[in-house]
C-alpha positions in Angstrom: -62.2 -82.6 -12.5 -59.5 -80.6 -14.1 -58.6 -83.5 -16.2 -61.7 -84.0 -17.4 -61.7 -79.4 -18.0 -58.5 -79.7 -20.0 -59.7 -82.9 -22.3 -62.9 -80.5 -23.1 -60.7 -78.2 -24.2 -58.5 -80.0 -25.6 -61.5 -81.2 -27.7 -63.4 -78.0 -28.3 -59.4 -76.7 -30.0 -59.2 -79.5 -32.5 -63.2 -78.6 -33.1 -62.4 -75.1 -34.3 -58.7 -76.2 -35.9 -60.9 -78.7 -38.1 -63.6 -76.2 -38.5 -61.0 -73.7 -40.0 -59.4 -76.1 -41.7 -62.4 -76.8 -43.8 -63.5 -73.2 -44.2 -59.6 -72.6 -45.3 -60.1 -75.3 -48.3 -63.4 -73.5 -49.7 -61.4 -69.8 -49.6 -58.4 -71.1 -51.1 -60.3 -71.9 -54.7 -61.7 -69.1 -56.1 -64.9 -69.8 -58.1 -64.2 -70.6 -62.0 -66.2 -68.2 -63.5 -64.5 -65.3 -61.3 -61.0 -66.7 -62.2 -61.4 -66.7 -65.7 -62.7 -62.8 -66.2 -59.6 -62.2 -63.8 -57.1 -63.6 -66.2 -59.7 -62.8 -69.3 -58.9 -58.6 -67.8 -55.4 -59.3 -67.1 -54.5 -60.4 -70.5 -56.5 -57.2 -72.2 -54.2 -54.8 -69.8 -51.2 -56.4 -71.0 -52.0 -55.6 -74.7 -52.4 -52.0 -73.3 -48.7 -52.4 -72.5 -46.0 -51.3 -74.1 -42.6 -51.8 -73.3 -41.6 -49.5 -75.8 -43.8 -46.4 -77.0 -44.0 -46.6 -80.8 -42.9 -43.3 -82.4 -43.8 -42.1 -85.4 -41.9 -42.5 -89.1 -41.1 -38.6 -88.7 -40.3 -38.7 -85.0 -37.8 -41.7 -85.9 -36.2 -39.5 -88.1 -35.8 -36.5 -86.0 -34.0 -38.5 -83.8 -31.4 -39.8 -86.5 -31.0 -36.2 -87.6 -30.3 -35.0 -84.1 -27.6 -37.7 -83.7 -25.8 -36.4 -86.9 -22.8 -34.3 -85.6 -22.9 -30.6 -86.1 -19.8 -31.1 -88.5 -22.1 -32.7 -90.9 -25.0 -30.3 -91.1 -22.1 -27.2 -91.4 -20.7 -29.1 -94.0 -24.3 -30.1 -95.7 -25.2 -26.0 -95.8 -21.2 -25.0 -96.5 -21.3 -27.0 -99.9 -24.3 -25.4 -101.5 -23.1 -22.2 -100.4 -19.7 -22.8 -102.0 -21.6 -24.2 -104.9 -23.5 -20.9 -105.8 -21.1 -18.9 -105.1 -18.6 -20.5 -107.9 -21.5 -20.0 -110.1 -22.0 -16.8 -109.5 -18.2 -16.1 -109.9 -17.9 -13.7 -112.9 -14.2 -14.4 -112.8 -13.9 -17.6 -114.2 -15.1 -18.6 -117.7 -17.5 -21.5 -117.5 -15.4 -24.0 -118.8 -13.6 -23.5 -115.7 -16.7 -23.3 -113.5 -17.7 -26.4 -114.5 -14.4 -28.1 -114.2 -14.3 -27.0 -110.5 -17.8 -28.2 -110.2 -17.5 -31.5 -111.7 -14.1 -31.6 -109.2 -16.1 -31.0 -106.3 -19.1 -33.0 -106.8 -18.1 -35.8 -104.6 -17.9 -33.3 -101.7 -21.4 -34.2 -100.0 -21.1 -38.2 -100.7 -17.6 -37.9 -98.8 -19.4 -35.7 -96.0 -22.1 -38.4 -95.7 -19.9 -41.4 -95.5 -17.7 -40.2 -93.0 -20.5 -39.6 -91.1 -22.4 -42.8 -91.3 -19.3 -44.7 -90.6 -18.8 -42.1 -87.2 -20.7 -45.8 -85.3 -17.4 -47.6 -86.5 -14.7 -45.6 -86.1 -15.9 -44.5 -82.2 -16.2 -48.1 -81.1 -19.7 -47.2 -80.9 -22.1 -49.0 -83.0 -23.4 -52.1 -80.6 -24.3 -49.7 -77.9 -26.2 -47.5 -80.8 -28.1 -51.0 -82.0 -28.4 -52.3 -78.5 -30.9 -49.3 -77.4 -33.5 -49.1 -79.6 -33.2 -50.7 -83.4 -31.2 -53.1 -85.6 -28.2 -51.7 -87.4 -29.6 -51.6 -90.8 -32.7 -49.9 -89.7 -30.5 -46.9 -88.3 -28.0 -46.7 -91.2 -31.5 -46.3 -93.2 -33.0 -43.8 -91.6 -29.2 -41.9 -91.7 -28.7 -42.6 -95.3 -32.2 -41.0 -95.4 -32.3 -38.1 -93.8 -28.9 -37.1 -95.7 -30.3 -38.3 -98.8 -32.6 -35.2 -97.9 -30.0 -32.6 -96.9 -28.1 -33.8 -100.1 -31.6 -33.0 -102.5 -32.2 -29.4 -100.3 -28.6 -28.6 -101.1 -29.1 -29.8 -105.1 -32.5 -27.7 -105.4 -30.7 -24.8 -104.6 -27.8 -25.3 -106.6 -29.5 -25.6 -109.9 -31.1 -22.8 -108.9 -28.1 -21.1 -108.2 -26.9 -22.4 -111.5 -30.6 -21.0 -113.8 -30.3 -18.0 -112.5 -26.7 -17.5 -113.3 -27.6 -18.5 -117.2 -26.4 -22.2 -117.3 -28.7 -25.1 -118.0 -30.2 -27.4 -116.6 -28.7 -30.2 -119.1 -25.4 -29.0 -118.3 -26.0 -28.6 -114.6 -27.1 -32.2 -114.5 -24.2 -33.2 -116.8 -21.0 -31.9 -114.8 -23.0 -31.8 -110.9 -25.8 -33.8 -110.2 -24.4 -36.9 -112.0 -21.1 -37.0 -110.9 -23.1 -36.4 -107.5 -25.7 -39.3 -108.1 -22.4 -42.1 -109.2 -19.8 -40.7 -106.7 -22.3 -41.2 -104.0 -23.3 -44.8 -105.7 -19.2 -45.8 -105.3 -18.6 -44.2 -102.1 -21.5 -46.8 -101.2 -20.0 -49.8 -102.9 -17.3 -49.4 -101.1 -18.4 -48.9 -97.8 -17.3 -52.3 -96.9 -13.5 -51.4 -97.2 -14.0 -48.4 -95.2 -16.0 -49.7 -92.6 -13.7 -52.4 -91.9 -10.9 -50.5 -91.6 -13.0 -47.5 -90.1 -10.5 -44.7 -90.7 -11.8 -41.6 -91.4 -8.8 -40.4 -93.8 -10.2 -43.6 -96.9 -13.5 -41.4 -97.8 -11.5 -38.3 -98.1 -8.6 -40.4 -100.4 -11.3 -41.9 -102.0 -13.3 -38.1 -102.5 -10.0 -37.0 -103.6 -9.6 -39.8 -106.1 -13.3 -39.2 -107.6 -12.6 -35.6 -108.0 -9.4 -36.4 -110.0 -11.7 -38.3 -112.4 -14.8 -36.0 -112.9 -11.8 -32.8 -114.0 -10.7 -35.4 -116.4 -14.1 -36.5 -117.6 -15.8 -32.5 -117.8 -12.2 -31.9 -119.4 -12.8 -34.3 -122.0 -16.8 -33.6 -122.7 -15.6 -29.8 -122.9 -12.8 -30.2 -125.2 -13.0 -33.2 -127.4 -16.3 -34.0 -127.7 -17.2 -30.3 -128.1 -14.0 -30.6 -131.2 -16.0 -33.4 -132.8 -20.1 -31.3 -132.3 -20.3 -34.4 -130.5 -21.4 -32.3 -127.0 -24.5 -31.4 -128.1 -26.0 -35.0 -128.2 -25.2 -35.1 -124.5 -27.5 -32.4 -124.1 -30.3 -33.7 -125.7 -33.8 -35.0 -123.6 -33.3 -38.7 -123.7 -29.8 -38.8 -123.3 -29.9 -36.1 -119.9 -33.0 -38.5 -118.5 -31.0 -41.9 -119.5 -28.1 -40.5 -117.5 -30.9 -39.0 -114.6 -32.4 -42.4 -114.6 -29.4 -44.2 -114.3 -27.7 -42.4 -111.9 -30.6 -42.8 -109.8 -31.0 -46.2 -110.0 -26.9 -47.1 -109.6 -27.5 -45.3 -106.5 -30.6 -46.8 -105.3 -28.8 -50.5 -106.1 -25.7 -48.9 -103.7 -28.0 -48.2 -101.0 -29.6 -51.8 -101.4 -26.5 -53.5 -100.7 -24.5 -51.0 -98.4 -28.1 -52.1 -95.8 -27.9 -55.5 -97.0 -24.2 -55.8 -96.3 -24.5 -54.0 -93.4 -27.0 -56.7 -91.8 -24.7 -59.5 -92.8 -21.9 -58.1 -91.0 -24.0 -57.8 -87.9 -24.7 -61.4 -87.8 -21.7 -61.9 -88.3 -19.9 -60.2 -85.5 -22.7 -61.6 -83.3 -22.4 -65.3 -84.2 -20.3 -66.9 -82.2 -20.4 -70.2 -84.0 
């Protein structure tokens, strides 16, 4: 009798294990209609994703201009300053005054270089790049937002310069292009600095520009003015050929400071 109990129950367990087992099967598979609007959902929330919240061309630059070290910006407002106030020195004839200024021209590219290769000379420049952007794209967005503080600083030295009764030919003459080429070969050279990454070769190399615009604005002043030839150097085409031309030697440094720039990336990261 109890036998015959414990085979019944036996039997009535491996009923409702079966039963289960079959009822298991059907939950296990979701219906194909349901599954695909699941995954259909589930890819349109990952598009809604972002990793990385896109900021804005301004915003991007923000951030480069609050990396720049608070040496740069005193010495980005110092210059102009000392700018206007040796044109408005009543002191010094203007030979001299444009001497000085044709001397110190350089000052703002040898600020800026120093300052974009800060990455390099701190060690620093694959933790920079590994956070956010490439290399290039941050030495662009640095070369522009000095490019900017350089034109502020400009505006107000030529109008420093008008107000103080000198012209715009000769402003652009013995300042801005100096500015515009010094800039261009500080550029050029970037290369040698940044591989040896010592802050001393933009200053040399400042020093060495300087030494070369006193002797050029020297020579404009004296011997060309001897011959009447100064005067031609002041006339509209030849101010916009040298405008023109400055601008564009500088734009061709930028070009390949970036594009030089990205080759040495690759080719510290290659390890091939």
């Amino acid at each position: 009798m109890k036998r015959r109990k414990d085979r019944e129950m036996e039997r009535q367990i491996r009923s409702i294990l079966n039963q289960a087992e079959m009822e298991e099967g059907d939950w296990g598979r979701p219906e194909e209609g349901r599954k695909q609007e699941t995954l259909a959902f589930l890819r349109a929330q990952r598009r809604k994703i972002r990793l990385r919240p896109r900021k804005s061309f301004a915003e991007r630059l923000l951030d480069q201009a609050s990396w720049l070290s608070p040496g740069v910006w005193l010495g980005q407002l110092a210059v102009p300053v000392l700018f206007c106030l040796l044109l408005g020195n009543e002191g010094l004839e203007k030979r001299d005054t444009l001497l000085v200024l044709s001397a110190c021209a350089p000052l703002p590219g040898v600020i800026g270089l120093i300052e974009l290769l800060r990455s390099w000379q701190s060690g620093m420049w694959e933790l920079e790049e590994a956070c956010r952007y490439h290399l290039q794209q941050i030495q662009g967005m640095r070369l522009l937002v000095l490019g900017i503080a350089d034109s502020a600083g400009t505006a107000v030295v030529f109008a420093a310069g008008l107000l103080n009764g000198y012209s715009a030919g000769m402003l652009l003459l013995f300042f801005l292009f100096p500015l515009l080429v010094s800039d261009s070969v500080f550029l050029l050279l970037a290369g040698v600095f940044r591989r040896g990454a010592k802050g001393l070769v933009p200053v040399l190399a400042g020093l060495g520009m300087g030494i070369f615009w006193i002797y050029q604005a020297s020579w404009l002043l004296d011997v060309l003015d001897m011959l009447h030839v100064l005067e031609s150097y002041r006339s509209l085409p030849v101010l916009a050929a040298l405008l023109f031309g400055g601008l564009g030697l500088l734009a061709f440094a930028c070009a390949r400071f970036l594009n030089e720039t990205g080759k040495e990336e690759q080719r510290l990261w290659n390890c091939a």
